[in-house]
N, C-alpha and C positions, 0 to 999 in steps of 0.2 A: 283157858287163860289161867296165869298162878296165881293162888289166890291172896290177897294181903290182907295186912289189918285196916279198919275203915281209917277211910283219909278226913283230916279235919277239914271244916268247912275253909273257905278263904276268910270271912269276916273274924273268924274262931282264928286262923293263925297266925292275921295281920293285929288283933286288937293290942292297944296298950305301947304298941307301938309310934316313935314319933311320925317319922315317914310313911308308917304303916307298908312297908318292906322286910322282908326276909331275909337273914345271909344266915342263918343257921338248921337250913332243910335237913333231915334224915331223910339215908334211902329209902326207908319205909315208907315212909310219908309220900314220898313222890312216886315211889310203884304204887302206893294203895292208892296217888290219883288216874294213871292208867290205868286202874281196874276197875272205877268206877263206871255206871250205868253211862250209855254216851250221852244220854239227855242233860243229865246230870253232870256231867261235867260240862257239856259246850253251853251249858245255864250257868252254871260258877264260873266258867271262862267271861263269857258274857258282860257277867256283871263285875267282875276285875275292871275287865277294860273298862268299863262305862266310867270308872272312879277318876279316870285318868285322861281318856281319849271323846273325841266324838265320833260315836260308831258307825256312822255315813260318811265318813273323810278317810281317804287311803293314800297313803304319800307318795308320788312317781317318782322312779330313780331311771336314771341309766348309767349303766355298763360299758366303758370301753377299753378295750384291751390297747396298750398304748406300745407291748412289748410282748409278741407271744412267740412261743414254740422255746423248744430249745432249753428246758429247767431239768437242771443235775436229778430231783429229789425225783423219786420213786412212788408218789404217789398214786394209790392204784387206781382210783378213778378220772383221774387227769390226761386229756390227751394231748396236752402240752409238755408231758414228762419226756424228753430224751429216752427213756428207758424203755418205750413202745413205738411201736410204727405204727401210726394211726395215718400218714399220707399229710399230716399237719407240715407245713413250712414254717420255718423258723423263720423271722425278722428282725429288725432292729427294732433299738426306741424310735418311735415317731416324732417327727419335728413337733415344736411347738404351735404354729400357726396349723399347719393340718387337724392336731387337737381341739385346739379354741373353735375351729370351725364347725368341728363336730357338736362338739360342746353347744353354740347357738344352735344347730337345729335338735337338739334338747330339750333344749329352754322352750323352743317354738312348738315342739310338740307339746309341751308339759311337764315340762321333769323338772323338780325342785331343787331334786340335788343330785350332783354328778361326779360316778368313782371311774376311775383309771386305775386299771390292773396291768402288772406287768409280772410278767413270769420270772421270778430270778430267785434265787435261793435265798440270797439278802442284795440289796443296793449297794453301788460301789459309789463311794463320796460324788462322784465326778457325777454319775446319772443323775443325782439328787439336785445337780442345779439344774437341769434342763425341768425335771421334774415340779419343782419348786416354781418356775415362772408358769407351768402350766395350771398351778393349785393360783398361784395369782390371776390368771389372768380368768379363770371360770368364775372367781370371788368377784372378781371386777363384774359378772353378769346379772349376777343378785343369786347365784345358787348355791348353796352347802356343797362344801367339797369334802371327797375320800379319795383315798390312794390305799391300796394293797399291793407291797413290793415286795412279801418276804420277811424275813426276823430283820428287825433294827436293833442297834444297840441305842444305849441312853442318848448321845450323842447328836444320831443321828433324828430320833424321837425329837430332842428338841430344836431342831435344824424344820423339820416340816411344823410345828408349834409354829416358829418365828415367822414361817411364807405364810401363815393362819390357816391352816387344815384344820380343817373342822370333823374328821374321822379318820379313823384308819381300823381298815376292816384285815383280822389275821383270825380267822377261823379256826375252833380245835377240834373241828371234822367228827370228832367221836366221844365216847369213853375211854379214860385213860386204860384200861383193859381193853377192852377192843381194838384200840389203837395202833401195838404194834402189828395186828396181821394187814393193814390199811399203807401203813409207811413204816419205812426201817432208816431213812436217811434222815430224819429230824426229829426230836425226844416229844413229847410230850410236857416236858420243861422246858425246850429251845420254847415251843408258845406261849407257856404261861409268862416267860420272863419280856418275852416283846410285847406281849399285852401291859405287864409291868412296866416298859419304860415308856410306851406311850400314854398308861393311864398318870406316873408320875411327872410327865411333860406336859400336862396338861390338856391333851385330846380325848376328843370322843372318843370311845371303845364302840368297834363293830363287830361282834363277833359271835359264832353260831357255829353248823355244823351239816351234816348230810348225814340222811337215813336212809334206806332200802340197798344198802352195802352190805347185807349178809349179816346184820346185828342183831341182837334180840331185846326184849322190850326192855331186861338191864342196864344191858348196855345205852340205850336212848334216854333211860332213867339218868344212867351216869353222867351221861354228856348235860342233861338239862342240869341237874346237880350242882356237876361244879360249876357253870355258869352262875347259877342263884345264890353258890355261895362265894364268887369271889367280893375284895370288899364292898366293892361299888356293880350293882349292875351294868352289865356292857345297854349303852344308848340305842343300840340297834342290834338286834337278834335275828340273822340268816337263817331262815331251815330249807335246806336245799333238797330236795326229791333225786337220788341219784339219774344222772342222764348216761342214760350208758351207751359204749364209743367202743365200736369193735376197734379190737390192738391193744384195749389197757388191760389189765389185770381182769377189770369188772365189768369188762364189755359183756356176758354173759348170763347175769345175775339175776335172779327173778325177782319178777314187781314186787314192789311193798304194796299190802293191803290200803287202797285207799282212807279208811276210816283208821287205821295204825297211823297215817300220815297226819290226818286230824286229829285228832288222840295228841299228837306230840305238837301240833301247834297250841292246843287249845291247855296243856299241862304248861308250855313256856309262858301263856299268858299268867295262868294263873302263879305260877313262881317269882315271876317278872313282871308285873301290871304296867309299870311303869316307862319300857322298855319297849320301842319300835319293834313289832314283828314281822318281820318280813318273810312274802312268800316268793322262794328266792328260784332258784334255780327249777326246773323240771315242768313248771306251767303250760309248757308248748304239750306236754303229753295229757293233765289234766282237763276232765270233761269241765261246766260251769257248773256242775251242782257240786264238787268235789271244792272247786275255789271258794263259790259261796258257802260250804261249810264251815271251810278258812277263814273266811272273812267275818263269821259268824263266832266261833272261835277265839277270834281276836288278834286276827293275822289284820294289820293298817298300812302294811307297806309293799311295792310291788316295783321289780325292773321293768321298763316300759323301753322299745324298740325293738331292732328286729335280731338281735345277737346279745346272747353275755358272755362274753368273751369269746368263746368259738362254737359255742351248740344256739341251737334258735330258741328265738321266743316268739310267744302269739305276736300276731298282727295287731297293728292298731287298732284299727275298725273292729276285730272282735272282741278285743277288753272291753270297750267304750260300748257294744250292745250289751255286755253283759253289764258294766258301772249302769247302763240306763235302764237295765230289769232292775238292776239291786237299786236306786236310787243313792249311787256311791257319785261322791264329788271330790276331785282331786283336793288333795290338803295343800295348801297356800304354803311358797316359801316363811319363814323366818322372816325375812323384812316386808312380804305382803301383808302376813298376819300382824304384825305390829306396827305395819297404815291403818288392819282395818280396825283393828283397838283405840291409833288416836281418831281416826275419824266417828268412831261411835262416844 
C-alpha cells in the first residue's frame, strides 16, 4: 500500500469548529486515512458517527425504477445505457397509481423513505408533472421522498422543491480523473452544477459514487474529497459496490478487495459524520461479516426489497437474521421520530 503522512485524528480535525465539520480536506489527509491501520480507522469511524447517529438504528430505503432502459449516456457500468446490449427492455414512465401502490408495500415492509429512478439524461418539463404527483402522493404516506432523473436545470430543481422532495439523489460516480475513462457523454461539471441547483432550491443532496470500477485508492480518495469539500455535505452518501452486467463496458472487471470497500465506507464517515451513509448498491453479493464491518464503519443506511432498479438485492428474511445477530433496529421515519419525542 503507498505510503502517506499520518492522518489527523477526527477529534484533532473537527476541533474549534462550529459544526464540528470539515469542507477544507487535503488529499493527503484523506489518503493518509486509507492507509491507516484497519482497527484504527473502523475505531475513528465509529466514533464520528456515534457524535451524530445511534449506532443500532439503520434507515430502510427502497428503490424503484419508475422509467428504465433506453438512456442516450454511455455510462460504463449501467445496463440501462442504450449503448450496450445487456437484453434490458426499454419502458415507459409508469402511471402514477401503479407507483403509489408500490410505494405502500414499502411503507409495509419498512422503508422510511422512498426514491423513484428513471433513466433519462435530464427530464423533459412534461414528465415532471406526472413525476410531481407521484413525490406527492408517497409524502401523503408519512415517507421521505427522492427522485433521481438525470441533470436538472434551476428551474426545474425548483419545480420538484414546490411538490416537497425531500432528496434528489445525482451521483458523481468517481474522481474527477477517473471519471472520463467511466462516461464520455456528461462532464463532471454537467454533476456538480445539478447538485448545485438543487442544493440552491433548497433540497436534500443525495449523493456518492461506485467503487471496484478499475480505480485506485486515489481516485476513491478523490471521489470522497470532493464530496467533503463541497459547501454543504450532501444528507445522504451512496457508496455503491460495482454490480457487474455482462454487455456493459464493466461487465468483466475484478472484485474490489472486500476490506478496500470498508476502507471507503469507513473514510466517508469519518469526512462526513454528519451525513447518512448508505450501503448501496452491490449487497446481494456481500457475505454478513463484510455488511456488518459496514455497519460498524458507519454505514446507517440500507435499500430494502427485492430490485434497485434492475440488479437484485437480498431477500428480506436475510437482512432482518442478520439486523437480529447485529441487534440493528430500523430507524423511524421523520414524523415517527417526532411522535416519539412528543410523547416522551
Amino acid at each position: 500500500m503507498t505510503e502517506f503522512a499520518p492522518a489527523p485524528s477526527f477529534a484533532a480535525a473537527v476541533a474549534g469548529r462550529p459544526d464540528g465539520l470539515r469542507h477544507d480536506w487535503r488529499r493527503e489527509d484523506v489518503e493518509a486515512l486509507f492507509n491507516k491501520p484497519f482497527a484504527d480507522l473502523v475505531f475513528e469511524a465509529q466514533t464520528a458517527h456515534r457524535r451524530f447517529f445511534d449506532p443500532n438504528e439503520v434507515q430502510m430505503s427502497t428503490l424503484l425504477s419508475i422509467k428504465t432502459g433506453g438512456c442516450p449516456e454511455d455510462c460504463g457500468y449501467c445496463p440501462q445505457s442504450s449503448k450496450f446490449d445487456t437484453g434490458l427492455k426499454a419502458s415507459k414512465l409508469m402511471a402514477v397509481g401503479a407507483v403509489l401502490e408500490e410505494a405502500k408495500l414499502a411503507k409495509e415492509a419498512g422503508a422510511s423513505r422512498y426514491c423513484m429512478g428513471a433513466a433519462w439524461r435530464s427530464p423533459k418539463d412534461r414528465d415532471l408533472d406526472q413525476v410531481i404527483d407521484m413525490i406527492r402522493g408517497v409524502k401523503a404516506m408519512g415517507m421521505e421522498t427522492c427522485v433521481t432523473l438525470g441533470m436538472l436545470d434551476a428551474d426545474q430543481a425548483h419545480r420538484l422543491k414546490d411538490a416537497g422532495l425531500d432528496y434528489y439523489n445525482h451521483n458523481l460516480d468517481t474522481s474527477p480523473e477517473f471519471y472520463p475513462e467511466i462516461i464520455t457523454t456528461r462532464t463532471y461539471q454537467d454533476r456538480l452544477d445539478t447538485l448545485s441547483n438543487v442544493r440552491d432550491a433548497g433540497i436534500n443532496v443525495c449523493c456518492g459514487g461506485i467503487v471496484g470500477m478499475g480505480e485506485d485508492l486515489e481516485d476513491r480518495a478523490g471521489l470522497l474529497l470532493t464530496l467533503a469539500n463541497l459547501p454543504v455535505h450532501p444528507e445522504s452518501v451512496p457508496i455503491n459496490l460495482l454490480v457487474k452486467v455482462e454487455g456493459t463496458q464493466l461487465g468483466e472487471e475484478a472484485d474490489l478487495d472486500p476490506f478496500d470497500f470498508v476502507r471507503t465506507i469507513a473514510v466517508a464517515k469519518i469526512l462526513m459524520p454528519a451525513s447518512m451513509i448508505r450501503l448501496s448498491a452491490g449487497r446481494e453479493h456481500m457475505s454478513d461479516e463484510m455488511q456488518s464491518l459496514c455497519f460498524l464503519a458507519g454505514a446507517n443506511s440500507i435499500f430494502i426489497g427485492p430490485k434497485l432498479l434492475t440488479t437484485d438485492n437480498p431477500a428480506a428474511e436475510k437482512d432482518q437474521r442478520l439486523f437480529d445477530k447485529l441487534g440493528v433496529r430500523p430507524m423511524p421515519a421523520p414524523c415517527e421520530a417526532a411522535s416519539i419525542r412528543a410523547a416522551e
